[in-house]
C-alpha positions as CSV (number, residue, x, y, z in Angstrom):
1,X,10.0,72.3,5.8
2,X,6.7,71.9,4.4
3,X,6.0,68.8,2.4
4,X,3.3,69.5,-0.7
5,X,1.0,66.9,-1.2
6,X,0.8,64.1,-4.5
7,X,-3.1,62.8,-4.9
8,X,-3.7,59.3,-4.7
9,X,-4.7,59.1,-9.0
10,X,-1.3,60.4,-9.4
11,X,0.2,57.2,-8.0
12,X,-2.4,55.2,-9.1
13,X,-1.3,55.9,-12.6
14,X,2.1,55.3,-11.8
15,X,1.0,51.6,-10.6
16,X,-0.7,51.3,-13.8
17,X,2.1,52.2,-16.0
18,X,4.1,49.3,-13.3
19,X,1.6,46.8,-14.3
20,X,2.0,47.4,-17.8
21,X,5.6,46.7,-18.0
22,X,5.2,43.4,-15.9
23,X,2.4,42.7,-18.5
24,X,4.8,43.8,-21.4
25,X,7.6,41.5,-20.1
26,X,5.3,38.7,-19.2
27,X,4.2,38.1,-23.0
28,X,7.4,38.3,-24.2
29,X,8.0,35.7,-22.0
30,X,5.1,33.8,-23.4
31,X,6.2,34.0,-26.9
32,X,9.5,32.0,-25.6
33,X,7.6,29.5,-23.2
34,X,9.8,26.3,-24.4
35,X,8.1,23.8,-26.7
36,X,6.4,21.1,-24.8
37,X,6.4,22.0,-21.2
38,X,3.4,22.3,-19.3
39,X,1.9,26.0,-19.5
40,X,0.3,25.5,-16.1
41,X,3.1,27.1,-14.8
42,X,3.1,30.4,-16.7
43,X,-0.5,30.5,-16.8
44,X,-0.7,30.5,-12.9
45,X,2.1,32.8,-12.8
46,X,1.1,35.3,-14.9
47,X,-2.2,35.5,-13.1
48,X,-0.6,35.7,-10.0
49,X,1.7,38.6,-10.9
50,X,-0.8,40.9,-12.1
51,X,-3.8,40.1,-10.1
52,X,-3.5,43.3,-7.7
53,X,-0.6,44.0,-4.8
54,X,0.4,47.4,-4.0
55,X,3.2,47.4,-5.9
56,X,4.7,49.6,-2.9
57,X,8.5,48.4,-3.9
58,X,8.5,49.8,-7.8
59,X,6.8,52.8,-6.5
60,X,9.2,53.4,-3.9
61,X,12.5,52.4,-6.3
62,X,10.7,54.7,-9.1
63,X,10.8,57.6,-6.8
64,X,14.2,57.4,-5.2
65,X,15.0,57.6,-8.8
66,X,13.2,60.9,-9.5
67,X,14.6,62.0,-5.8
68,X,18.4,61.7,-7.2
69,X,17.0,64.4,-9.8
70,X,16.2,62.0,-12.5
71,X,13.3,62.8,-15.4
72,X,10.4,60.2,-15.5
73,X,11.3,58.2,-18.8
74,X,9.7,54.3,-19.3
75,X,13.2,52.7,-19.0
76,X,13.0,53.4,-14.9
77,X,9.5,52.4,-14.9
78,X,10.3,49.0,-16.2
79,X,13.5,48.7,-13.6
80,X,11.4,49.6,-11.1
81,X,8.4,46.4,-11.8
82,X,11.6,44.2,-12.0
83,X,11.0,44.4,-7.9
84,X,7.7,43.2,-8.1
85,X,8.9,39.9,-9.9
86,X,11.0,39.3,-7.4
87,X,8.2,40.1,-4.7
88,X,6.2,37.6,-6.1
89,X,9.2,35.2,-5.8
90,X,9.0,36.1,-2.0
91,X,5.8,35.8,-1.7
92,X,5.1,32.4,-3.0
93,X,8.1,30.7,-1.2
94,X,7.1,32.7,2.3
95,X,3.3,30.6,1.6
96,X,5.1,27.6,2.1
97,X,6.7,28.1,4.9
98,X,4.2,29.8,6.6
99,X,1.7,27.1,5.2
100,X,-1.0,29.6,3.7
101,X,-3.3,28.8,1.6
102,X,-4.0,32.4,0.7
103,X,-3.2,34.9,-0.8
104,X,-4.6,38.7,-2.0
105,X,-8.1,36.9,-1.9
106,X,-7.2,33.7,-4.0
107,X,-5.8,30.4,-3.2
108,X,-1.7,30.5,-2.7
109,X,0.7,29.5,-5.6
110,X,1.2,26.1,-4.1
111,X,-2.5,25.8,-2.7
112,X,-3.3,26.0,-6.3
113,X,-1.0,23.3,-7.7
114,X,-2.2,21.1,-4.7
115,X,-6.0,21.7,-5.9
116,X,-4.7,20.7,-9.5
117,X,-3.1,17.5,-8.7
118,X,-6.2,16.7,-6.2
119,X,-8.9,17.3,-9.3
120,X,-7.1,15.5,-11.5
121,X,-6.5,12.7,-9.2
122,X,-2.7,12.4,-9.4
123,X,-0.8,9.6,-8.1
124,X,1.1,10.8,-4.7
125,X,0.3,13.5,-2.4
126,X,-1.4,17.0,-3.5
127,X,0.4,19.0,-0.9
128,X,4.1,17.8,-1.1
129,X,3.2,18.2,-5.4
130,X,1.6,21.7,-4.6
131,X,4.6,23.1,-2.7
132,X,7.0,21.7,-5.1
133,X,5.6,23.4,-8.1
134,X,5.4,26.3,-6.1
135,X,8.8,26.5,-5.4
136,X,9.7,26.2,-9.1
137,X,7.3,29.2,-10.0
138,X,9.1,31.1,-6.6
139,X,12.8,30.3,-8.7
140,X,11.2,31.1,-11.8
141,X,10.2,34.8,-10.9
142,X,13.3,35.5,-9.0
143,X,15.2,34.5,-12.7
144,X,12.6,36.7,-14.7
145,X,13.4,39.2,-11.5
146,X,17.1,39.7,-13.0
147,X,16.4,39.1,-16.7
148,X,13.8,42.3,-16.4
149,X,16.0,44.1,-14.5
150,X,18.7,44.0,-16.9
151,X,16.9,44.9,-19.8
152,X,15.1,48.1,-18.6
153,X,17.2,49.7,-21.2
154,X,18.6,51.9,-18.7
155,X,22.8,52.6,-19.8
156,X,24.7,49.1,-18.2
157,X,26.4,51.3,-15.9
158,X,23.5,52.7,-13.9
159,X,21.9,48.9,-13.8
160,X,25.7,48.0,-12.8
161,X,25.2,50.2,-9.8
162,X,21.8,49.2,-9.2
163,X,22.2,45.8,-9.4
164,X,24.6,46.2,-6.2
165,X,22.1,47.3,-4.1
166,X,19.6,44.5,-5.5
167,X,21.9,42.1,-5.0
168,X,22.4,43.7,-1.1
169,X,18.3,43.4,-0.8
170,X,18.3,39.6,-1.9
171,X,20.5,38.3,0.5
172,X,19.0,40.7,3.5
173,X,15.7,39.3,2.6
174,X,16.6,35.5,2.2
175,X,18.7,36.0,5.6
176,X,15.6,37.5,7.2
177,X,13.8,34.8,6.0
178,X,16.2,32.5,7.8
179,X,15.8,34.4,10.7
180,X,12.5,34.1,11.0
181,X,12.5,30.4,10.6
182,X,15.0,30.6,13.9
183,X,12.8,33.2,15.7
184,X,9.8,30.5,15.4
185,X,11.8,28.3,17.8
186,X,13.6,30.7,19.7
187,X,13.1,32.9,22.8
188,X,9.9,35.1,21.0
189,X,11.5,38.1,22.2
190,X,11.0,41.9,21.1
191,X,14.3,42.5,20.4
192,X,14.3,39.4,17.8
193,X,11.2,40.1,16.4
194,X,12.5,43.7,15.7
195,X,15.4,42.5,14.1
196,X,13.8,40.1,11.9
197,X,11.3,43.4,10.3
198,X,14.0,45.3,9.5
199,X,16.2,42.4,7.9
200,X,13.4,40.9,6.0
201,X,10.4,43.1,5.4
202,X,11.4,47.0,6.4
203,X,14.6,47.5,4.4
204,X,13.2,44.9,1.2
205,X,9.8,47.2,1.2
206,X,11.2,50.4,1.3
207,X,14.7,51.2,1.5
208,X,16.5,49.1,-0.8
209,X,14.0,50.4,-3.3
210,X,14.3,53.8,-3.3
211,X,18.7,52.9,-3.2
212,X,18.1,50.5,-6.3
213,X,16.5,53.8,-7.5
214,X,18.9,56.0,-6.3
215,X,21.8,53.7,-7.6
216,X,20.8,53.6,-10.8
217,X,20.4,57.3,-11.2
218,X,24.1,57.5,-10.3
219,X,23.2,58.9,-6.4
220,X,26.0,59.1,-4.4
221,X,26.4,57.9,-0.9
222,X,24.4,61.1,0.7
223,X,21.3,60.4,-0.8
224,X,21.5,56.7,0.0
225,X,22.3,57.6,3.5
226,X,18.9,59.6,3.5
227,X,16.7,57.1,2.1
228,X,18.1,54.5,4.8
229,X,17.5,57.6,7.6
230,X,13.9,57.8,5.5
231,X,12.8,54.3,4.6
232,X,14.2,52.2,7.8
233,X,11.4,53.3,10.1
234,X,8.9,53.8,7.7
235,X,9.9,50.3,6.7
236,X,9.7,49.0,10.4
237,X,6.1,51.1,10.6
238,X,4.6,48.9,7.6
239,X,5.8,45.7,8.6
240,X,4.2,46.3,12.3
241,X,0.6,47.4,10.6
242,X,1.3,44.2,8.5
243,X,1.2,42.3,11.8
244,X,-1.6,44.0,13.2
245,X,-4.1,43.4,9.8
246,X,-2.5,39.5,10.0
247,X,-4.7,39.7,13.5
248,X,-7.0,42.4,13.2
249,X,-7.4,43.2,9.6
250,X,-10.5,42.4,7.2
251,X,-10.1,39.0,5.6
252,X,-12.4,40.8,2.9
253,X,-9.9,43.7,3.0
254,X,-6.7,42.0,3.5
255,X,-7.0,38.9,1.4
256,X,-5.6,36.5,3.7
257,X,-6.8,34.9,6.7
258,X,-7.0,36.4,9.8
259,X,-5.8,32.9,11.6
260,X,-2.3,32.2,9.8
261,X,-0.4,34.2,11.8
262,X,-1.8,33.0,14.9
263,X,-1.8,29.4,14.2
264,X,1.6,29.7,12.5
265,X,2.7,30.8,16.0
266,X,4.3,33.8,13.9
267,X,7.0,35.6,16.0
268,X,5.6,39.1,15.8
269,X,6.6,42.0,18.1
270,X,3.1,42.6,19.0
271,X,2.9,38.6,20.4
272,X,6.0,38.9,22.3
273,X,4.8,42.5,23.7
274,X,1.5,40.5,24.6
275,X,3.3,37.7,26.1
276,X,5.4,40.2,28.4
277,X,2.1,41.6,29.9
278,X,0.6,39.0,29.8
279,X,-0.6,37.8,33.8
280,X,-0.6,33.7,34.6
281,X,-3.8,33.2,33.5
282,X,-3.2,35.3,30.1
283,X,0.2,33.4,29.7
284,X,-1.5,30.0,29.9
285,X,-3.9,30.5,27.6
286,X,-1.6,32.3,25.3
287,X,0.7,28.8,25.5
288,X,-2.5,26.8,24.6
289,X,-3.7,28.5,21.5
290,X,-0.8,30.5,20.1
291,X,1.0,28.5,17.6
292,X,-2.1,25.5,17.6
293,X,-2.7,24.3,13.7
294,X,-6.2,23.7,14.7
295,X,-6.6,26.7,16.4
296,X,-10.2,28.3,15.2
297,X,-12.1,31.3,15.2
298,X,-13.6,31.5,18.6
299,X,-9.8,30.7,19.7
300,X,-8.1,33.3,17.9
301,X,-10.7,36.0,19.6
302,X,-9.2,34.8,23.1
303,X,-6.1,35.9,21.5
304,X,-7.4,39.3,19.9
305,X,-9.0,40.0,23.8
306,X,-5.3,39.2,25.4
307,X,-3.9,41.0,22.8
308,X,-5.9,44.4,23.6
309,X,-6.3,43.4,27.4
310,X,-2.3,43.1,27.4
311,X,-1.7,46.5,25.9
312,X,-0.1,45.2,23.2
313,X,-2.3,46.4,20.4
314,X,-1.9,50.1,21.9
315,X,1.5,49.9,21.9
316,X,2.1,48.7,18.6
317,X,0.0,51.6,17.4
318,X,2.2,54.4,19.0
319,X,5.1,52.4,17.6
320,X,3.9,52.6,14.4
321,X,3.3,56.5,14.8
322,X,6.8,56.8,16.3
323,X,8.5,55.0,13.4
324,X,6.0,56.8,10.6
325,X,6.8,60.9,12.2
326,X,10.5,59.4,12.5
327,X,10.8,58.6,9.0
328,X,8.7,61.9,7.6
329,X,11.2,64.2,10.0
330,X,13.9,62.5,7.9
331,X,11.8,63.2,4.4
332,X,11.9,66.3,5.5
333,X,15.8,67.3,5.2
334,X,16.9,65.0,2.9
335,X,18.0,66.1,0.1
336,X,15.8,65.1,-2.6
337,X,13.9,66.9,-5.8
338,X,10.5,68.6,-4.5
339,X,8.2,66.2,-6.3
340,X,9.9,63.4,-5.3
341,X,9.3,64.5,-1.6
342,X,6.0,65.1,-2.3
343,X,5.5,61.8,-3.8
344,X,7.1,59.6,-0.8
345,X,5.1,61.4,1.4
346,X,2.2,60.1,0.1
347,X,3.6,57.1,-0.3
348,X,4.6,56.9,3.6
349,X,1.0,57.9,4.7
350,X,-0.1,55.0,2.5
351,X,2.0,52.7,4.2
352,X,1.2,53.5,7.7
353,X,-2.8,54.3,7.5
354,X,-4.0,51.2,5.3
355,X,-6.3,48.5,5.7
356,X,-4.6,46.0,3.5
């Protein structure tokens, strides 16, 4: 089956009707900011919410709606950027843990906070204040996350059986998140690594999405079936390009530092794949610098070279093109409205050729 193509502008506008909403919801929000508290909070939050992302998750929730057969109309649309309040409560609390200090370009949530407290010169310690605040913003988006989501507008029995699959996305994501706390401290394998990108970044990016979408178009268990066949693997494709701009990408480009990961020690499968090539004198140095907090620049290219020299990098690409034709053979017979396959077609490309 031939799949028709969507231009880029015609998801671009989609984004921009996505950040409108948020905007829309965000100064509504404003006008009910309780008397007296601080509006540090909301002002960094607000920034942080509409300064850029790829707003993949609405886009993708948006167009599992129109796959079930649904008409565009705004009440979907606002749904749909619901997801990205709750990204942004992923976002900031995975900055703690992971102990970045940026963030698409800017300084994290809690790197922020931290710089307040510092240039005010705040009793107490800036980074224990920075990721405390931060965690209250994280709480505060996922509760905005809900309130958004239930006043889309859309009938209270569609959002009823959205909400289930929402509700299934949360806890996948905060269990992945789990996860990959253990997986920092456990055996580094491939088979964990894997199962940590589908729990906490393949099925949250793409496939609960497009079944939130689906759900609340009144979709029945066929079509949800075909967005899991669709948007696991293409999931599991953007999560592995994820890892490989964390190493590789542009810091320019990406907006986050190329030596997080790699100082984190993050359990990625392209590390463990590296680590299971790797020959004695690759495996020491791997022990010495993966995982160091002071590891720097000239460091993390000894990584990058045992990373390529390994094979690991080439095999993570043709994993990434296994999973991305895996999940466009599936596009390709489920059953879902013309534009909508167009659309998530594009969509997938965009997710496994990108450079942020």
């Amino acid at each position: 089956m031939t799949i028709e193509l969507v231009r880029d502008t015609d998801l671009d506008e989609l984004r921009a009707r996505c950040d409108l909403a948020l905007a829309g919801y965000l100064d509504r929000q404003d006008a009910d900011w309780p008397d007296g508290a601080p509006r540090g909070v909301f002002d960094t939050l607000r920034r942080f919410v509409l300064a850029g992302g790829k707003r993949l998750r609405p886009l993708f929730c948006y167009w599992g709606w129109r796959g079930a057969g649904e008409p565009d109309r705004p009440e979907i649309v606002s749904a749909a950027a619901a997801l990205e309040l709750f990204h942004a409560f992923a976002l900031i609390h995975d900055d703690i843990m992971d102990g970045s200090d940026q963030r698409r370009g800017e300084p994290s949530v809690h790197q922020l906070f931290a710089d307040l407290h510092t240039r005010l010169s705040w009793r107490g310690d800036p980074g224990a204040y920075g990721r405390s605040a931060a965690l209250l913003c994280g709480d505060l988006c996922a509760a905005w996350a809900d309130q958004m989501f239930h006043e889309s507008g859309l009938p209270p029995e569609r959002i009823h059986d959205g909400y289930a699959v929402y509700c299934a996305m949360r806890t996948e994501v905060i269990a992945g998140q789990y996860l990959d706390l253990v997986s920092g401290v456990g055996d580094g394998s491939v088979a964990s690594a894997l199962t940590v990108i589908r729990m906490k970044a393949a099925r949250y990016t793409v496939t609960r999405p497009l079944q939130i979408g689906a759900g609340l178009a009144g979709a029945g268990p066929e079509l949800l079936d075909a967005y899991a066949a669709f948007g696991d693997p293409l999931g599991d494709a953007f999560q592995l390009r994820d890892d490989v701009l964390g190493v590789f990408g542009d810091p320019a480009v990406t907006g986050k530092s190329i030596l997080d990961d790699l100082r984190e020690g993050k359990p990625t499968v392209m590390m463990a794949l590296a680590r299971d090539s790797a020959d004695r004198a690759q495996a020491v140095r791997l022990r010495a610098l993966f995982g160091n907090p002071q590891l720097d620049a000239e460091g993390a290219a000894d990584l990058r070279t045992i990373i390529v020299e390994t094979g690991a990098l080439d095999r993570i690409e043709q994993m990434i093109k296994v999973y991305g034709d895996a999940a466009l053979a599936a596009l390709a017979d489920a059953p879902v409205a013309a534009e909508a396959r167009a659309a998530l077609a594009a969509l997938a490309r965009s997710v496994v050729d990108r450079q942020r």
